[in-house]
TITIKOL-817194 format. One record per residue (C-alpha): residue number from 1; chain; x, z, y. Coordinates in nm, 3 decimals. Layout:
- resi_chain_px_pz_py
- NUM_A_X_Z_Y .
...
This chain:
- resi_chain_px_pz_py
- 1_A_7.741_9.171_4.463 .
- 2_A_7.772_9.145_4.781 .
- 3_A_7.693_8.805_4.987 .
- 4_A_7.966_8.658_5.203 .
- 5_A_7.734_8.721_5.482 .
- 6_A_7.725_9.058_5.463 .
- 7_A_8.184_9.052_5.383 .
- 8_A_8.247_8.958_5.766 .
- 9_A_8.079_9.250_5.929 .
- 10_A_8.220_9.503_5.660 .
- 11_A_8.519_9.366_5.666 .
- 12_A_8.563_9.386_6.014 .
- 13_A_8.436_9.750_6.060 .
- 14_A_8.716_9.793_5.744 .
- 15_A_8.954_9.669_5.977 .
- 16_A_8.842_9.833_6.341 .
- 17_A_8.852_10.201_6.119 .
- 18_A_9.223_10.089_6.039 .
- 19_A_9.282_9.975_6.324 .
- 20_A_9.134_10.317_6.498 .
- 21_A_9.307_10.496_6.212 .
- 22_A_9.644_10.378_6.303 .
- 23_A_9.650_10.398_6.679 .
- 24_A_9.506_10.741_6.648 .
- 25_A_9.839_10.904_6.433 .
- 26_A_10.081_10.723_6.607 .
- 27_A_9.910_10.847_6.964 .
- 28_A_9.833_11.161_6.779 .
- 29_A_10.226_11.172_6.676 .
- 30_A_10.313_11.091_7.077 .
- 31_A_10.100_11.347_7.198 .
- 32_A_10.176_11.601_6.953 .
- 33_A_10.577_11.579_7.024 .
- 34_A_10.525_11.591_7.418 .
- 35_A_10.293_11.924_7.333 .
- 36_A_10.552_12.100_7.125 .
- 37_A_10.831_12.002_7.376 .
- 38_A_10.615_12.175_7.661 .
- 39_A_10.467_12.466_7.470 .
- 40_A_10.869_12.497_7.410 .
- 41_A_10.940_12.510_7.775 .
- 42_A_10.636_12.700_7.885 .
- 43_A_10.682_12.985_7.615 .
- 44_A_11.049_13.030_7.815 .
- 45_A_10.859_13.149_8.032 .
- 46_A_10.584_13.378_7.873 .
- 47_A_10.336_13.123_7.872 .
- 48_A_10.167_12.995_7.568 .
- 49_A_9.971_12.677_7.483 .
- 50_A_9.771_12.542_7.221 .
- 51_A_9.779_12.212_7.158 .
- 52_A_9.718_12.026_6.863 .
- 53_A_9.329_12.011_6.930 .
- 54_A_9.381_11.849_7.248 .
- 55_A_9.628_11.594_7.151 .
- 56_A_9.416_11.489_6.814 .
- 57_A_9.102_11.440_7.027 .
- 58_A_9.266_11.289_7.344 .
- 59_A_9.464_11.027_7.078 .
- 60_A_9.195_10.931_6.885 .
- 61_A_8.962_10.842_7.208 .
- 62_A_9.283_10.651_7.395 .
- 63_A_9.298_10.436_7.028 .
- 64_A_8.942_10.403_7.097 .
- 65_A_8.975_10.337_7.432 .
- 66_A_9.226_10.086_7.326 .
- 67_A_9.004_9.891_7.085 .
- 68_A_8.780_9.853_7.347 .
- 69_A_9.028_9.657_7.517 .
- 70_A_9.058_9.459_7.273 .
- 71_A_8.765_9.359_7.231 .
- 72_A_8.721_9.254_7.617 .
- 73_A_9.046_9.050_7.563 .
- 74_A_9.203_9.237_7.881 .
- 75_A_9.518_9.066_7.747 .
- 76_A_9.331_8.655_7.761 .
- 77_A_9.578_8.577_8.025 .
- 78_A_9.924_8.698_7.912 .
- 79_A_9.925_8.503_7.563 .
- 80_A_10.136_8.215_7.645 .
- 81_A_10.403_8.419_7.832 .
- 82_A_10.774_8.498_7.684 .
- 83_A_10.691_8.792_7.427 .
- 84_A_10.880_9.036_7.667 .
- 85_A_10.705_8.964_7.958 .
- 86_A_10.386_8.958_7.770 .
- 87_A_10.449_9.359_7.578 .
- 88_A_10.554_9.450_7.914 .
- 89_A_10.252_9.300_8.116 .
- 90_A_10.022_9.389_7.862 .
- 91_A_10.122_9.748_7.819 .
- 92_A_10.054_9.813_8.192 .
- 93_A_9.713_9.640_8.155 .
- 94_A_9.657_9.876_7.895 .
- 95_A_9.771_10.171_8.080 .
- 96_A_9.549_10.074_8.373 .
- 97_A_9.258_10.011_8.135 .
- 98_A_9.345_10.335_7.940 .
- 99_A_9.386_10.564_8.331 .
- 100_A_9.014_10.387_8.421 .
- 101_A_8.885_10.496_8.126 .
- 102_A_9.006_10.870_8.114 .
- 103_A_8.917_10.896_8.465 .
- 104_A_8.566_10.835_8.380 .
- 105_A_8.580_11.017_8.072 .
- 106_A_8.648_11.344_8.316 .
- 107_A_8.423_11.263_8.574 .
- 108_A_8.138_11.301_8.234 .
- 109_A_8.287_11.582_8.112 .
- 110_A_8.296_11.766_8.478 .
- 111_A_7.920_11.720_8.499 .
- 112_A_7.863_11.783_8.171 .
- 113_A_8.024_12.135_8.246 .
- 114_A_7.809_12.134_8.613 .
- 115_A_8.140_12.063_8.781 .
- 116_A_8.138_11.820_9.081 .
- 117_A_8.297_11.490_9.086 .
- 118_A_8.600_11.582_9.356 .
- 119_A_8.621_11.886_9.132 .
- 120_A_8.666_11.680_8.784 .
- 121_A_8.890_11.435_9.017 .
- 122_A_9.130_11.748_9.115 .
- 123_A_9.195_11.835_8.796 .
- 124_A_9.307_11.533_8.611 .
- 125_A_9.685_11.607_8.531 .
- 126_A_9.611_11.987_8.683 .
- 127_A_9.562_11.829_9.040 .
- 128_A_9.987_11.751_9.050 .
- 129_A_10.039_11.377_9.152 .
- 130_A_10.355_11.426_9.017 .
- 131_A_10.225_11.517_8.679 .
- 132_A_10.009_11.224_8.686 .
- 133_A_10.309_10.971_8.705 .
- 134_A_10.444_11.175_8.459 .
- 135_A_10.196_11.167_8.256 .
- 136_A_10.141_10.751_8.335 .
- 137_A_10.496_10.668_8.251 .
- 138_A_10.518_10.843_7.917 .
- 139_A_10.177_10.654_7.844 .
- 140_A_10.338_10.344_7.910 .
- 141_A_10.637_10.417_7.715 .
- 142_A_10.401_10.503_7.440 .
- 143_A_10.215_10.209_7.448 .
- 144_A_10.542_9.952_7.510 .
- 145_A_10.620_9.975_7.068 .
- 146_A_10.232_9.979_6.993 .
- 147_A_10.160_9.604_7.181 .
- 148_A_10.533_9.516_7.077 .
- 149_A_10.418_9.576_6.699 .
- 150_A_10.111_9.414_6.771 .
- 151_A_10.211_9.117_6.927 .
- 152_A_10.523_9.058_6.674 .
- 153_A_10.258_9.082_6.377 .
- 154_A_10.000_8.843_6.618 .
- 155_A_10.360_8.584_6.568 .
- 156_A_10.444_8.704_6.236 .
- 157_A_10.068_8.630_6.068 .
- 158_A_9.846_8.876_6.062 .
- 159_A_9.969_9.136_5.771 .
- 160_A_10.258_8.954_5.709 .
- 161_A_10.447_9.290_5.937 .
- 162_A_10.258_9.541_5.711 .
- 163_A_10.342_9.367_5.393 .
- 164_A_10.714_9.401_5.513 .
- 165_A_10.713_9.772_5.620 .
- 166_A_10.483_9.933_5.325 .
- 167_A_10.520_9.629_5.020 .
- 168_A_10.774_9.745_4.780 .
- 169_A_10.752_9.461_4.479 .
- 170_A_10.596_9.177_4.381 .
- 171_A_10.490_8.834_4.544 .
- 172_A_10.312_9.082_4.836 .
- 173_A_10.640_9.224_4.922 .
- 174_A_10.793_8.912_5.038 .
- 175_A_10.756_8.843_5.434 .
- 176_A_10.795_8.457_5.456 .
């Protein structure tokens, strides 16, 4: 059996895999849609585009990316704001956390492939500034219902959302 020592740190690499597991399909969802509506456009025009590796890798290091967040508390100061100022705040935190992060991320990956740095820089969001925003305000709009759900279930009681989306009987299946 094992010791209730040893139950807090497996429980709570239980719940970061969740957790990771989670924000990687619904980013991986996101992604995926925004890829099929461009390899859509882009075929119009005798270009094709493959995807789906890109958008499962990219997701499941943004959920990561995400977690990491977390865990520095980057939201310690918007907790005891109104709930919509809070999702809203928060997600651009999160997006600004999330832009730092992938910056860097292709910075490592450009010298990893003996790229320089204004090189790696140039070709984040194919060197287009307006492809960046783009690409920044669909982030943010993806991120908006992820710290909504996450805050509501943070007021709700941890689980108590889950139980109310997936329980279908019982005692379990009742939210409050």
């Amino acid at each position: 059996m094992i010791s209730e020592r040893m139950q807090q740190p497996i429980w709570k690499i239980e719940h970061e895999l969740k957790e990771l597991a989670i924000l990687s399909l619904y980013l991986y969802a996101c992604f995926g849609g925004i890829f099929l509506y461009t390899d859509s456009v882009l075929r119009e025009h005798g270009v094709t585009y493959e995807y789906w590796g890109f958008a499962a890798i990219k997701a499941l290091l943004l959920a990561k990316f995400m977690l990491i967040g977390d865990a520095l508390h980057l939201d310690k100061s918007l907790k005891h704001k109104a709930m919509v100022y809070s999702v809203l705040l928060k997600s651009l935190v999160y997006l600004g956390f999330l832009i730092l992060l992938s910056g860097i991320e292709e910075l490592v990956v450009g010298l990893i492939h003996g790229r320089s740095a204004v090189h790696s820089v140039e070709e984040i969001a194919d060197g287009s500034v307006l492809q960046f925003v783009a690409s920044c305000f669909l982030l943010w709009l993806i991120l908006i219902p992820v710290i909504s759900i996450r805050q509501l279930d943070a007021l709700l009681g941890e689980g108590v959302l889950y139980r109310a989306f997936f329980a279908t009987e019982g005692p379990s299946a009742k939210v409050r």
